[in-house]
C-alpha positions as CSV (number, residue, x, y, z in Angstrom):
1,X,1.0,-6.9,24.0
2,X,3.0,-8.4,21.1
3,X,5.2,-6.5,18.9
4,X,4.1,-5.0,15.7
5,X,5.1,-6.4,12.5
6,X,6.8,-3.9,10.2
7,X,5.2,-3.5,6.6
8,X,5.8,-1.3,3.8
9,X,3.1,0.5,1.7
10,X,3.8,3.1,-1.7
11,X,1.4,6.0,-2.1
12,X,1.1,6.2,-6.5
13,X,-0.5,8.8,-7.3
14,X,-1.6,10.3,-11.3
15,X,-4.6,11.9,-12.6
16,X,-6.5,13.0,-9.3
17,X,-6.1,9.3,-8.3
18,X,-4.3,6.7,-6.3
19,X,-3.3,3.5,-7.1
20,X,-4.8,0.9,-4.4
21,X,-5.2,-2.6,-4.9
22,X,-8.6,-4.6,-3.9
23,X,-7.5,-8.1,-1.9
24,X,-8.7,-11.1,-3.8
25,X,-9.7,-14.9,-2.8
26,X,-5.9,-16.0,-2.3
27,X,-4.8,-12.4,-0.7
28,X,-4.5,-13.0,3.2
29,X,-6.0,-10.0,3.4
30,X,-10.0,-10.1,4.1
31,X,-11.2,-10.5,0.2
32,X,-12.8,-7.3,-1.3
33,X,-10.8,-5.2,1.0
34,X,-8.8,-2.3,-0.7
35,X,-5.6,-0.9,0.6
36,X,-2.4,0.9,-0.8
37,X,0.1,-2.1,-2.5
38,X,2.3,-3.4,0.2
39,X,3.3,-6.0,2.7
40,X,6.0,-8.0,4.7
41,X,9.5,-6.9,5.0
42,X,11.8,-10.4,3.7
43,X,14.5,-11.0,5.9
44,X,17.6,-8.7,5.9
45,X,15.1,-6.3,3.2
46,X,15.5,-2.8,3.7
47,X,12.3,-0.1,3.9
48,X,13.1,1.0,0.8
49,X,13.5,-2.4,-1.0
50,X,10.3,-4.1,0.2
51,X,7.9,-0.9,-0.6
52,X,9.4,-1.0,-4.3
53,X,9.3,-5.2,-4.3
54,X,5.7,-5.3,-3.1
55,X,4.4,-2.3,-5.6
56,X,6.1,-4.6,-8.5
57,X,4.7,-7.7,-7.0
58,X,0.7,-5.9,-6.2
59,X,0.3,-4.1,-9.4
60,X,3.0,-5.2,-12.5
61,X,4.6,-1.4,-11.9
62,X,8.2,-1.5,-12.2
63,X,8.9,1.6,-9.4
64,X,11.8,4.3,-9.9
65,X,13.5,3.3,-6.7
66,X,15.6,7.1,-6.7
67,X,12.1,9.1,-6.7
68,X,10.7,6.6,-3.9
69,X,10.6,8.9,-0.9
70,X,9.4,8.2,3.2
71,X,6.4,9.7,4.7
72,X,7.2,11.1,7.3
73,X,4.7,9.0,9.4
74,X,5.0,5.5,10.8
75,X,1.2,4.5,11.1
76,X,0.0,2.0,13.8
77,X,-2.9,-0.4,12.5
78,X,-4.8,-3.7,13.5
79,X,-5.5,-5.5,10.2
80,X,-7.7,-8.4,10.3
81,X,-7.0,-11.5,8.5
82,X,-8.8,-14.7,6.9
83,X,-7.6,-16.6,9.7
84,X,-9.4,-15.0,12.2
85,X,-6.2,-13.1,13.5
86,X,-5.1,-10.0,14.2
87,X,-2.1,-9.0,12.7
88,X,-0.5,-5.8,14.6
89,X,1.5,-3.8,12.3
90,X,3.5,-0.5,12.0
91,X,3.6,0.7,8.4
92,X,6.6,3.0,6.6
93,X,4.8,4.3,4.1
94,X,6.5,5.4,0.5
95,X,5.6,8.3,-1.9
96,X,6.5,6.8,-5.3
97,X,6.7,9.8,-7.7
98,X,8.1,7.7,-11.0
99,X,7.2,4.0,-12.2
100,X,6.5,2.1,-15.7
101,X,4.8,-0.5,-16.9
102,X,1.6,-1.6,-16.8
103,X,-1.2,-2.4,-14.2
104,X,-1.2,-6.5,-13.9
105,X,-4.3,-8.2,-11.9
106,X,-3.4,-11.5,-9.9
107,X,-5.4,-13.8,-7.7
108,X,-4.4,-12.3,-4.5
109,X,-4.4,-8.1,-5.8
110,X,-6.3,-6.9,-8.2
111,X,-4.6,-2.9,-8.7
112,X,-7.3,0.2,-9.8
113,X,-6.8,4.0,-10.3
114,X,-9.4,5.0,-8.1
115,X,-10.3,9.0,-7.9
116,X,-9.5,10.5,-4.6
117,X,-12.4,12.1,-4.0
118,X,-14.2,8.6,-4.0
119,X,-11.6,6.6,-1.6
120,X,-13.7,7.8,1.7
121,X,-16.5,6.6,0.5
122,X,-15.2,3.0,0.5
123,X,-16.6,0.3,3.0
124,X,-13.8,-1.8,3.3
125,X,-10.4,0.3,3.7
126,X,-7.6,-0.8,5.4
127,X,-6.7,1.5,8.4
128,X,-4.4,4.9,7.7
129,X,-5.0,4.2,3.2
130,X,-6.6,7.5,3.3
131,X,-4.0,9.2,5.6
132,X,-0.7,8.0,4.1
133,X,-3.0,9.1,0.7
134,X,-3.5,12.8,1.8
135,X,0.3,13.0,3.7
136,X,1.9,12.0,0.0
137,X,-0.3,14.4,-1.5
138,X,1.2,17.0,0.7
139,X,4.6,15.7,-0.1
140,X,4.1,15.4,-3.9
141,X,2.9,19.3,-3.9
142,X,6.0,20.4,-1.7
């Protein structure tokens, strides 16, 4: 088996809704599949720097790097890409409690509030969305 690729996600969450992001034409990514913002660490990137660098880069969010805080969880997934492969990845998930800004579409993400209640009723979710979702819920109400 190869070795997983480490990625970074951030949980946003306002409203009764999270932020997710819906993989466009040029996204890797399958297109029209939705996912938290996230991606590849850079090289010599910490955790930390890549969740808040992808979040800027996936919605036009400028994150509050001090109120970025770890789920406890390091999720395992299998993600599918437009190449055909399959790209094995562990994902450090962040819980971003402060950001400004405003929400900027691109050709690869195109970011939406999307209410909670309706994000298990999507078709095409990336593996773990929903569970780093309801784990920085918990966190955000502790």
């Amino acid at each position: 088996m190869s070795e997983r690729i480490p990625t970074v996600g951030v949980v946003a969450l306002k409203d009764k809704s999270a932020l997710l992001v819906l993989h466009g034409e040029s996204a890797q990514h399958l297109t029209g599949v939705w996912g938290l913002p996230g991606g590849r660490l850079e090289p010599e990137e910490t955790l930390l720097d890549a969740a808040a660098r992808e979040f800027w880069e996936e919605t036009g969010l400028t994150p509050d790097k001090v109120t970025m805080e770890k789920l406890p969880t390091v999720y395992e997934g299998d993600i599918k890409r437009k190449s055909g492969e399959i790209m094995e990845t562990y994902w450090n998930v962040f819980l971003v409690r402060d950001f400004t800004g405003e929400l900027e579409s691109s050709d690869e993400t195109v970011p939406e509030w999307m209410p909670i209640e309706k994000i298990g009723g999507l078709d095409n979710l990336l593996p773990n969305t929903e569970n780093a979702i309801r784990e920085g819920l918990q966190l955000l109400n502790t």
